[in-house]
DRENKOL-939810 format. One record per residue (C-alpha): x, y, z; residue in three letters. Coordinates in steps of 0.001 Angstrom, whole numbers, padded with zeros to 6 digits, always signed. Layout:
N
XYZALA/...
***
This chain:
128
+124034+089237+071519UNK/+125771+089667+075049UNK/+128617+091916+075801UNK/+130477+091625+079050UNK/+130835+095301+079137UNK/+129423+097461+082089UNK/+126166+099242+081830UNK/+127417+102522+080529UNK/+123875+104267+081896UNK/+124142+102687+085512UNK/+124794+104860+088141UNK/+128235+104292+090373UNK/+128174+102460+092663UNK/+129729+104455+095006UNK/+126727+106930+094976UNK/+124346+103381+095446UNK/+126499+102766+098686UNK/+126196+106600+099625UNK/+122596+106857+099318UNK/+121809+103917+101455UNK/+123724+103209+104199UNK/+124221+099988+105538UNK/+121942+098870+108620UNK/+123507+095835+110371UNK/+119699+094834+111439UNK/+117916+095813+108464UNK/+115889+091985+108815UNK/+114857+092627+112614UNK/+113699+095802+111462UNK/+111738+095346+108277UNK/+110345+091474+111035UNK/+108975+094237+113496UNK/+107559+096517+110924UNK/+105726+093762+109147UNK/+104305+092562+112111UNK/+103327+095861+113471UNK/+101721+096359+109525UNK/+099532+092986+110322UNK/+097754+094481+113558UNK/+094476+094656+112089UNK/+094836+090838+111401UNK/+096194+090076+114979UNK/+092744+092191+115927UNK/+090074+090019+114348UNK/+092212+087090+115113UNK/+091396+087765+118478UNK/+087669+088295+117642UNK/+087077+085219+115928UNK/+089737+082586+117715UNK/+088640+084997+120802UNK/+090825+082157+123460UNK/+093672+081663+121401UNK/+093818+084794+119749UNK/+094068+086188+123105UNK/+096870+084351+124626UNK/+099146+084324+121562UNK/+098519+088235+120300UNK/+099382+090339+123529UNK/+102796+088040+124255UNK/+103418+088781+120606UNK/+103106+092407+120366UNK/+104925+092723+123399UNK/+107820+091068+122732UNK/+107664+092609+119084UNK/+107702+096054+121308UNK/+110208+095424+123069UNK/+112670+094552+120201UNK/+111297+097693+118739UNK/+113122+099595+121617UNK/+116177+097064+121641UNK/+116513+098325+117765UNK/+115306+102216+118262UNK/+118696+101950+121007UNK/+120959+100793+118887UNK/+119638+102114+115992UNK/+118775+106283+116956UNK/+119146+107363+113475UNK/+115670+105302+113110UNK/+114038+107867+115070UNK/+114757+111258+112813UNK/+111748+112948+113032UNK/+113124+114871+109731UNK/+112430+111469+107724UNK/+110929+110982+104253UNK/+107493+109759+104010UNK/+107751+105882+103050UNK/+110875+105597+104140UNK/+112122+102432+106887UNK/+112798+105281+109598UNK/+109626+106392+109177UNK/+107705+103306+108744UNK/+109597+102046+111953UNK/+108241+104757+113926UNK/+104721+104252+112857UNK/+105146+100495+113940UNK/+105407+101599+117340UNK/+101467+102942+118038UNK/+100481+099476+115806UNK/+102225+097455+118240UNK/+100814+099452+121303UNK/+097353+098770+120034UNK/+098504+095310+119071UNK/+098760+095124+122870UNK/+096049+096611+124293UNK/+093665+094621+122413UNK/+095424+091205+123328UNK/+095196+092056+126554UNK/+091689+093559+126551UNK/+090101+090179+124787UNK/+092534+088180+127519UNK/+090721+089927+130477UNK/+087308+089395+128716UNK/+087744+085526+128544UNK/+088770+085275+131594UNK/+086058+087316+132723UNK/+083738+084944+130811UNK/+085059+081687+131352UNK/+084844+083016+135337UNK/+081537+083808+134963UNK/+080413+080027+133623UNK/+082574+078394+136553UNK/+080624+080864+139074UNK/+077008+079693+137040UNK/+078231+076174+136951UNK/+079157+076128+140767UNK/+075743+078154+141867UNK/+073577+075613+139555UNK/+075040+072335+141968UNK/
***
């Protein structure tokens, strides 16, 4: 049996709109935070797939930090430092030190196959 009468036991709505305020780029936000969540995948990405892994991870982090301060400017209520635990504030400012390392590491196993793949032109041109 259905009744088309409201949920009696439902809270109102204006206290659902009060508790959670609207945030015009709630998407970009919750993009950069998954991304910056995924790090330790980026990170043996680049150990297994050590060429490509290289050149797609450090471009990625980076641009993923840098819409992380686009957002953290428009956005400076995301950076409360009286936030609850769990909450998007809070999980946005963790992303920040993920994509930092996200970065690092790119670039560190970028230099190393350059390193190597210089290394095997120098052997190859010393063997002829």
């Amino acid at each position: 049996m259905s009744s088309n009468q409201p949920n009696p036991y439902a809270p109102p709505q204006a206290a659902i709109a009060a508790a959670s305020p609207a945030i015009p780029d709630q998407s970009k936000i919750e993009a950069v935070i998954k991304d910056a969540g995924q790090f330790w995948l980026a990170i043996l990405l680049c150990i297994f797939c050590s060429g490509l892994g290289a050149i797609i991870i450090g471009p990625w982090y980076f641009v993923r930090l840098l819409q992380w301060n686009s957002l953290a400017k428009a956005q400076p209520m995301l950076l409360d430092p009286q936030v609850p635990h769990g909450s998007m504030a809070q999980r946005f400012q963790s992303a920040k030190w993920k994509l930092i390392v996200g970065i690092s590491f790119g670039a560190l196993m970028f230099f190393l196959t350059m390193l190597y793949i210089m290394l095997i032109a120098a052997a190859a041109g010393a063997k002829s």
